[in-house]
C-alpha positions as CSV (number, residue, x, y, z in Angstrom):
1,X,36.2,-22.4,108.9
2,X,33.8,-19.7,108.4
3,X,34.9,-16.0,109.0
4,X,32.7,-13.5,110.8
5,X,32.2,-11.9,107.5
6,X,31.1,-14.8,105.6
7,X,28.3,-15.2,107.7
8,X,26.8,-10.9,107.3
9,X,23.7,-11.6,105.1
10,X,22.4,-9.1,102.0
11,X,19.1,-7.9,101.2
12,X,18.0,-5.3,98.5
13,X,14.9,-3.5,99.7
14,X,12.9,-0.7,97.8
15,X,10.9,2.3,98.8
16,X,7.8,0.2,100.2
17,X,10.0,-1.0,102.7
18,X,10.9,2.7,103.9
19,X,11.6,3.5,106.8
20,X,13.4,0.3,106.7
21,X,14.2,-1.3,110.4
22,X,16.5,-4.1,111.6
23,X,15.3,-6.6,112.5
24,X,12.9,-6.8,109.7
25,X,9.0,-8.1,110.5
26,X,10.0,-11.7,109.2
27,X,12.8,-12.1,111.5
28,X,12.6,-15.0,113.8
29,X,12.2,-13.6,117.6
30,X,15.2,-16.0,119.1
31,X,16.9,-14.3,116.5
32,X,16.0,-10.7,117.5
33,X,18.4,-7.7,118.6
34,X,16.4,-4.4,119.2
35,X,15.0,-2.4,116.7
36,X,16.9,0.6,114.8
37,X,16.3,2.4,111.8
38,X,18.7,1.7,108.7
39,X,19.3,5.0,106.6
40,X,19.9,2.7,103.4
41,X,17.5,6.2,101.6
42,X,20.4,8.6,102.2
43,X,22.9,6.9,99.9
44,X,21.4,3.1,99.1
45,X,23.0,1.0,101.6
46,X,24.1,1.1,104.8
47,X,24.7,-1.9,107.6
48,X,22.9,-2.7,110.4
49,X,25.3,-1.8,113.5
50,X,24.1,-4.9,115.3
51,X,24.1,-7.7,113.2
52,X,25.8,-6.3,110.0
53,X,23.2,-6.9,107.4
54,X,23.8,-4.7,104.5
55,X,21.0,-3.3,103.2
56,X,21.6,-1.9,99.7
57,X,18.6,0.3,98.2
58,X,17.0,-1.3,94.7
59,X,16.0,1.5,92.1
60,X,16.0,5.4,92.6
61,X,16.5,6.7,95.4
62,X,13.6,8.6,96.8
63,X,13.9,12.7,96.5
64,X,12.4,15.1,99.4
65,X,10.7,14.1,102.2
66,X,8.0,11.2,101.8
């Protein structure tokens, strides 16, 4: 039997992906929730509060305002 958290997915994204949304563009609609902004930029990862896709930043994190 799967658990809940076996099923959470992982994806590294970098700075052309910011600002960085969930879903992302290549999600399938039937598998939609609405949109919201992931802050992965202020310390490299965060989760998505409705699905609980962790998003972990790739490289340096960007400095200032972009």
């Amino acid at each position: 039997m799967q658990t809940e958290h076996a099923k959470l997915r992982y994806i590294e994204v970098t700075a052309t992906d910011l600002p960085l949304y969930c879903p992302m563009p290549n999600t399938s609609l039937w598998n939609a929730h609405p949109r919201v902004v992931i802050p992965v930029d202020k310390i490299g990862e965060a989760r998505c509060p409705y699905c609980g896709t962790l998003y972990k930043f790739k490289g340096e994190l960007p400095k200032g305002h972009h």
